[in-house]
C-alpha positions as CSV (number, residue, x, y, z in Angstrom):
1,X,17.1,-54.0,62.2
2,X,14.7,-51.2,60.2
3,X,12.8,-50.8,63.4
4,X,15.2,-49.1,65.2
5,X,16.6,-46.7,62.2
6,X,15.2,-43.7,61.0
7,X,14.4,-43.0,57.6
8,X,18.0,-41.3,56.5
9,X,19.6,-44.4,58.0
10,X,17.8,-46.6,56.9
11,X,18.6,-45.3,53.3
12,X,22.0,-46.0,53.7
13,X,21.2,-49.6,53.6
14,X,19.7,-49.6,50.7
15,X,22.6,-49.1,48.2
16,X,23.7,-53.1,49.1
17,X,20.8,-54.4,50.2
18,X,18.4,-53.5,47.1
19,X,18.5,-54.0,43.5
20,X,19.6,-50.6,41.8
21,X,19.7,-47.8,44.4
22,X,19.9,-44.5,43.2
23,X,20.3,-46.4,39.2
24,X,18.0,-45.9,36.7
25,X,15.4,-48.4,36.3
26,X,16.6,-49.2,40.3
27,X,14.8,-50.1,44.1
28,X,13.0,-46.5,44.8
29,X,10.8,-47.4,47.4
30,X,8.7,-51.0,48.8
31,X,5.7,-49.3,47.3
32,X,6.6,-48.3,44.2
33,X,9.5,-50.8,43.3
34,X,8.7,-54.0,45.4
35,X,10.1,-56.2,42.8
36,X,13.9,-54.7,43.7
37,X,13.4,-54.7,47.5
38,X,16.2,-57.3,47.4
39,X,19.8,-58.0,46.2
40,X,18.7,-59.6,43.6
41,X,21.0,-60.7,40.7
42,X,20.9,-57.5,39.0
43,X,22.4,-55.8,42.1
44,X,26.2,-57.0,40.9
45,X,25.3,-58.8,37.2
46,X,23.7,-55.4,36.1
47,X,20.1,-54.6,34.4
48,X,19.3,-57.7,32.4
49,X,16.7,-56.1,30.3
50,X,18.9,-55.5,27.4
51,X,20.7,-58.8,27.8
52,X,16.8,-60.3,27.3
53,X,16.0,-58.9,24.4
54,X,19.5,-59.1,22.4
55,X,20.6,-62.8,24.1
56,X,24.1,-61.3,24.0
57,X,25.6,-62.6,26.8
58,X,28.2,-59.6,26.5
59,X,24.8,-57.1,28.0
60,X,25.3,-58.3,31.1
61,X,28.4,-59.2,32.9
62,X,28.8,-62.7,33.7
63,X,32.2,-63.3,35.5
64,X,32.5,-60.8,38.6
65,X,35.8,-59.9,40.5
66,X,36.3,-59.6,43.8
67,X,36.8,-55.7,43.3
68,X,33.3,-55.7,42.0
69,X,31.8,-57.9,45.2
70,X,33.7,-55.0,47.5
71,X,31.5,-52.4,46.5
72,X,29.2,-54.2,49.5
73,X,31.5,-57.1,50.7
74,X,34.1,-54.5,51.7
75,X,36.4,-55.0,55.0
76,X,34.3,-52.2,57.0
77,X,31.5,-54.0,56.7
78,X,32.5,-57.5,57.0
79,X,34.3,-57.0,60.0
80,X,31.4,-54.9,61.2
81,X,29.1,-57.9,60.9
82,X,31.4,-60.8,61.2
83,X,30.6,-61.8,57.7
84,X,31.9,-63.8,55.8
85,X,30.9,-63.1,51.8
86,X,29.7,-66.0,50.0
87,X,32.4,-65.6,47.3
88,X,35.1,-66.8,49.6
89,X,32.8,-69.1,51.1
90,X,31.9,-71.4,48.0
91,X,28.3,-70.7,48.6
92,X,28.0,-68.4,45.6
């Protein structure tokens, strides 16, 4: 879908579909941050670099609610896409 999308758009996408958007530590840009092009588990658990280092597993958070999946997953979009979020779907 980027190739039709200008640059401004396509920023808009980034805040579900990239690791840390506009976060400290978070995606910037496929050249400089290539590691957090994707959602990656960080995107709802939440920088794990602390969690590392202390093993606490209170650093990170480890049960998610569904008002925390709806910061993406929310009915706009869904409906938009005819998605289905993996949460409701067992895949998750």
């Amino acid at each position: 879908m980027q190739k039709g999308l200008t640059k401004q758009e396509l920023k808009k996408c980034y805040d579900c579909h990239t690791t840390g958007y506009g976060k400290p530590g978070g995606f910037r840009s496929e050249a400089e941050t290539p590691h957090l092009k994707n959602a990656g588990c960080e995107a709802c658990h939440g920088p794990g670099s602390l969690h590392v280092k202390s093993e606490d597993a209170s650093d990170i958070k480890g049960s998610l609610s569904v008002s925390d999946c709806q910061h993406c997953h929310n009915k706009a979009r869904v409906g938009s896409f005819r998605y289905r979020p993996l949460i409701y779907g067992g895949g998750h």
